[in-house]
N, C-alpha and C positions, 0 to 999 in steps of 0.2 A: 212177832215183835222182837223176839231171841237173834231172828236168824239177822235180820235190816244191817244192826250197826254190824254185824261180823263181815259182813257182802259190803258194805262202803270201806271198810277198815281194809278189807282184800282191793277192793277199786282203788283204794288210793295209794295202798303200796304198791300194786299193778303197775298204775298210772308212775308213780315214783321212780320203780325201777326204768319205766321206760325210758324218762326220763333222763334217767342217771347215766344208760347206756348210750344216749344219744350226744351227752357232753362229755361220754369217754372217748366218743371216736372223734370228737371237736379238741379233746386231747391230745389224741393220736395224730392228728393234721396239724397242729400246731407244733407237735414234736417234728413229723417229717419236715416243716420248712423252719423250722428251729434251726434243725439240726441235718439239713441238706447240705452244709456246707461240709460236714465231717465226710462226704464222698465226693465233692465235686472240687471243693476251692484249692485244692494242690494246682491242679489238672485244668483249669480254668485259669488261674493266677499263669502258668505257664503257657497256654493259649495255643497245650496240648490238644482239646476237647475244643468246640465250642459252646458257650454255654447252655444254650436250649437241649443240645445234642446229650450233653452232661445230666441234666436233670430230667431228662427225656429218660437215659438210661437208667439212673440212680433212682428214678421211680420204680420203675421197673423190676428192678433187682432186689428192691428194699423188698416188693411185693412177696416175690420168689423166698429171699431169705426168711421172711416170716411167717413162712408156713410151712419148713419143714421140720421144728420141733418146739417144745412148749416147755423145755425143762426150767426157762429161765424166768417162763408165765406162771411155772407153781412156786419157784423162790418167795415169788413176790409174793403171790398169793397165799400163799399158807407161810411162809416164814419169816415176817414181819409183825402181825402180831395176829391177836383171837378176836374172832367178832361172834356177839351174840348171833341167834335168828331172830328178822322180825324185822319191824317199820325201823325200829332205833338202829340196829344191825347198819341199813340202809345208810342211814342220818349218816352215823360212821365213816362208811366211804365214799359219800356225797364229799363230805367235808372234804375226807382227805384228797380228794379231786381238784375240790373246787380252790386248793391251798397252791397245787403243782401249777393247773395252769396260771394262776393268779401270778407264782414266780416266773412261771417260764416268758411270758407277756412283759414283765419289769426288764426281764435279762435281755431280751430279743430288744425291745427298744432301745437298750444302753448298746444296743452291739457287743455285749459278752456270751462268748460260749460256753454257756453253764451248762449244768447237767439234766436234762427231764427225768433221766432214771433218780435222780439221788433227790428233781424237786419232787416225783411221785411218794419215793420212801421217805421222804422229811413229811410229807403230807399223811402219810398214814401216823407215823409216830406222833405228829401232831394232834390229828384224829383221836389215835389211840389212848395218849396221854387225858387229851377234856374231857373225857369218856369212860376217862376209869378202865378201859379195856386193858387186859393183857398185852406187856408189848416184849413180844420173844428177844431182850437185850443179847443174848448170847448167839443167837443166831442173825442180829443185827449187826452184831463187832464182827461176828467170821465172815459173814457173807456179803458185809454192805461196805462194813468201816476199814477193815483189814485191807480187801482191794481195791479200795479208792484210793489208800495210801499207796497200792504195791504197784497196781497194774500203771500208773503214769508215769512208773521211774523204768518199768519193763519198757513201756514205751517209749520213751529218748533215750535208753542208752539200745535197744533192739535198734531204730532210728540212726541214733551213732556208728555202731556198729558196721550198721549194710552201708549206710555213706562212704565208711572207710572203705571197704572191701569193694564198693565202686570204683572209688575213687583211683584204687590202687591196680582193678584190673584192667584199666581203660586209662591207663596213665601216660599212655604212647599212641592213644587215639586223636583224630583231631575233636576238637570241642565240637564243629560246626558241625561232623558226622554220629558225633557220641547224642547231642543234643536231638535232632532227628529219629534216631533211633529209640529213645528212651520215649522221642513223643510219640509213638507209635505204640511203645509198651504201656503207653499212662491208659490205656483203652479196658489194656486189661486190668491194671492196678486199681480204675478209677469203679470198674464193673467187683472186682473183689472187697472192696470199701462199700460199696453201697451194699453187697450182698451180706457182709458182716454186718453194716449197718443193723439189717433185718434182722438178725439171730436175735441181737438185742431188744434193740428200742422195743418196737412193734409187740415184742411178747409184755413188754408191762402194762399195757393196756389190757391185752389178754388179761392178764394173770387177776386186776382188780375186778376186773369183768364178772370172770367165775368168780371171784371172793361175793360179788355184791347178789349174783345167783346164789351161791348158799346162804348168805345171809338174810335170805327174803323163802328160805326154803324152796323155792326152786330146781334147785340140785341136793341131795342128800352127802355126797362125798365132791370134794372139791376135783375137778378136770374141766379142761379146756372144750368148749363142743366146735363142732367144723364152723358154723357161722358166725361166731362169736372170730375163728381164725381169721376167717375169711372178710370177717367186715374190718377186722379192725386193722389188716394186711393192706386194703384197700383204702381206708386212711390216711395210715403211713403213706403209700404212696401218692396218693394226691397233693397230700400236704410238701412233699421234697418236690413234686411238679410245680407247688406255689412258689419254692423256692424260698430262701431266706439271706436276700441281699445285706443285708448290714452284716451279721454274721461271717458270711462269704469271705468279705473284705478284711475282715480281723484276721480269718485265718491263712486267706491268701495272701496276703502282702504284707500286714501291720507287725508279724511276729519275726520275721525274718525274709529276706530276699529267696525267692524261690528259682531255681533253674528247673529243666525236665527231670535228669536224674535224683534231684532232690526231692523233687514232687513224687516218683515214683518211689522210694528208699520210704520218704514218710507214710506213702497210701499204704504200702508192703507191710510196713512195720506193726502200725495201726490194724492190719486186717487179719495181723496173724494175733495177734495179743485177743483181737475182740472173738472170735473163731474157737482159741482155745479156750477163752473161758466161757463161751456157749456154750458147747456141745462136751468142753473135758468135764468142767467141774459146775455147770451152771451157774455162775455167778452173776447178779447184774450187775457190771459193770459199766460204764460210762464211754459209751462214743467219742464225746466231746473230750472229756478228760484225752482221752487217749489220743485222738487224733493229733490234737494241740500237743504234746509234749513231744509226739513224735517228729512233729514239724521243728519243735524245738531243738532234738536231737540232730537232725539232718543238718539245722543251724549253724546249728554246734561244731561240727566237724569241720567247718571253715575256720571260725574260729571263735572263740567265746563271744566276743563283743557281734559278734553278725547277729546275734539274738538281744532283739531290742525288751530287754528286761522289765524295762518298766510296762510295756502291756503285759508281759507277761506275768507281774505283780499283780495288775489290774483282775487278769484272768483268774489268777490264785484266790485274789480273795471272793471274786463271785463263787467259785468253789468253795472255800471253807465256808461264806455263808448261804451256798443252797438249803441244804438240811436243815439248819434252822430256821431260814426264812421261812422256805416252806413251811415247814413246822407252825410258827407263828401262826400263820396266812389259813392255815388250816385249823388252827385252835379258835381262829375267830369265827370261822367260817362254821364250824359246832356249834359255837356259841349262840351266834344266830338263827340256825335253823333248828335246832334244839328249841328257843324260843318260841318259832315261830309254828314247831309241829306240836 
C-alpha cells in the first residue's frame, strides 16, 4: 500500500518528463525556422543562393554545428538559475519552456527577429522568480545581459569595418565582376552562418534538456548525453528546412538594400562574433541579435540613411522586451500548472 502512490508519483513524473522533452525539441524547430533567416536572408535577398538550396544547406550545417560542443548547453543549464529535484523541479522548467515558445510564436507572426536564446533565459528567470528558485543574477548580468548589450555593436561595427575594406579593395573593380564573385563566396559565407548558427541556438535546447534530467533525478551531475545532442541537433535542423518566411523578408530587404558583397561582409561578420563566443568564452548569445546589426553595419557603410531605422526601432524594441516578455509568459505558465499539478 506504501509502495502504489510512490510508483504513480514516478509514472507521472516519468510520463511529465517525457513530455517535457518532447515540447523542447517543438522548441528547438521553432527556433530553427524562427531563426533560418539569420543564415540564409543575406544570400537569398541577393539571389546569391536559391532559396530551397539555402535552407537545404543551412539545415544541414545547423545540424553539424550542433553537435561539436555543449559549452554554451551548460551556461544555460546550470548558470541561470537552481532547481530543486522532483515533480516541482520539472513544473519549473516546463514553465520556463512553455514562456519561450509562447514569445517566439508572438514575434515570428509580427515578422520581428527576436531572440529564442534571450526568450529561453527570460523564461527560466521567469520560471525561476514564481518559484521562489534561486536565480544566479550575477551570472545572469555576465553571461546573458552584458553580451546582449556588447556582442550587437561588435557586430555592426566588425560588419562596418569588412564593408569598408571591401569596398576599398575592389575599388577599381568592375561592379558587374565584383558582384559575381562575391555571389559565389556567399556559398561559403552563407554555410559559415548556419554553421555558427548551431554552436548556439541548438545548444539551449540542449542545455534545458539536461537541467530538466537533473531535476527529475535522472542524472546526478549536470552534462549533456549524446541523444539528447543528437535529437535536439535534429530539430534545429528540420525546423531552418521549415524555413521562416516572414522573418526572411525583415532581414533581407526591410533593413537596408543588400548587394552580394554586403550580403557576404554581414554573413562574415555575424559568424565570426557567434564562433567566438561559442567556443572562446561560451556565452549564449543571440543569432538574431547579431546577424541584424551586422546587416546594419554593412548598411551603414554606404551611408547612414541606407538603414531604414525605423524597422530597426521596431527590431530593438522586440529585443528589449524578450526577457521579459518571456519572463511574464512563463510566470503565468507556473502559475497554472502549479495549479493544476
Amino acid at each position: 500500500m506504501l509502495v502504489r502512490p510512490a510508483c504513480h508519483a514516478s509514472r507521472v513524473q516519468t510520463a511529465g518528463l517525457v513530455l517535457f522533452i518532447a515540447v523542447a525539441l517543438g522548441f528547438d524547430f521553432t527556433n530553427g525556422f524562427h531563426d533560418a533567416a539569420n543564415a540564409v536572408a543575406a544570400a537569398i535577398a541577393t539571389r546569391s543562393i536559391r532559396p530551397a538550396t539555402a535552407l537545404g544547406m543551412a539545415a544541414g550545417l545547423n545540424v553539424l554545428g550542433a553537435v561539436v560542443s555543449t559549452k554554451v548547453a551548460a551556461t544555460v543549464g546550470e548558470g541561470i538559475i537552481a532547481t530543486e529535484v522532483g515533480t516541482h523541479g520539472l513544473v519549473i522548467v516546463f514553465s520556463a519552456l512553455l514562456g519561450a515558445i509562447a514569445w517566439n510564436l508572438i514575434t515570428w507572426w509580427f515578422g520581428l527577429p527576436s531572440s529564442s536564446t534571450h526568450a529561453l533565459i527570460g523564461g527560466l528567470v521567469g520560471a525561476g522568480l514564481a518559484s521562489s528558485s534561486t536565480v544566479h543574477w550575477s551570472s545572469l548580468i555576465d553571461k546573458v545581459v552584458v553580451p546582449m548589450v556588447l556582442s550587437p555593436v561588435v557586430g555592426f561595427a566588425l560588419g562596418f569595418l569588412l564593408m569598408i575594406a571591401i569596398l576599398w579593395l575592389f575599388r577599381r573593380s568592375r561592379p558587374t565582376k565584383v558582384n559575381m564573385g562575391f555571389r559565389r563566396a556567399a556559398v561559403v559565407s552563407t554555410a559559415a552562418s548556419a554553421f555558427s548558427h548551431g554552436t548556439q541556438d541548438a545548444q539551449k535546447t540542449m542545455g534545458i534538456i539536461a537541467l530538466a534530467l537533473v531535476a527529475t533525478g535522472r542524472q546526478t551531475t549536470f552534462h549533456v548525453p549524446m541523444w539528447v545532442i543528437i535529437s535536439a541537433a535534429a530539430a534545429m535542423g528540420l525546423g531552418t528546412l521549415a524555413g521562416g518566411w516572414r522573418v526572411i523578408r525583415t532581414l533581407g530587404s526591410r533593413i537596408t538594400p543588400l548587394d552580394p558583397p554586403r550580403a557576404f561582409a554581414a554573413q562574415t561578420a555575424a559568424s565570426a562574433v557567434l564562433l567566438s563566443s561559442a567556443y572562446l568564452y561560451a556565452l549564449p548569445v543571440s543569432s538574431t541579435h547579431i546577424m541584424t546589426t551586422s546587416i546594419m553595419g554593412v548598411g551603414a557603410s554606404r551611408r547612414m540613411s541606407a538603414v531604414r531605422w525605423s524597422v530597426a526601432q521596431r527590431v530593438a524594441a522586440a529585443w528589449l522586451m524578450t526577457i521579459p516578455g518571456a519572463a511574464i509568459s512563463a510566470w503565468l505558465s507556473y502559475v497554472v500548472i502549479h495549479a493544476l499539478v
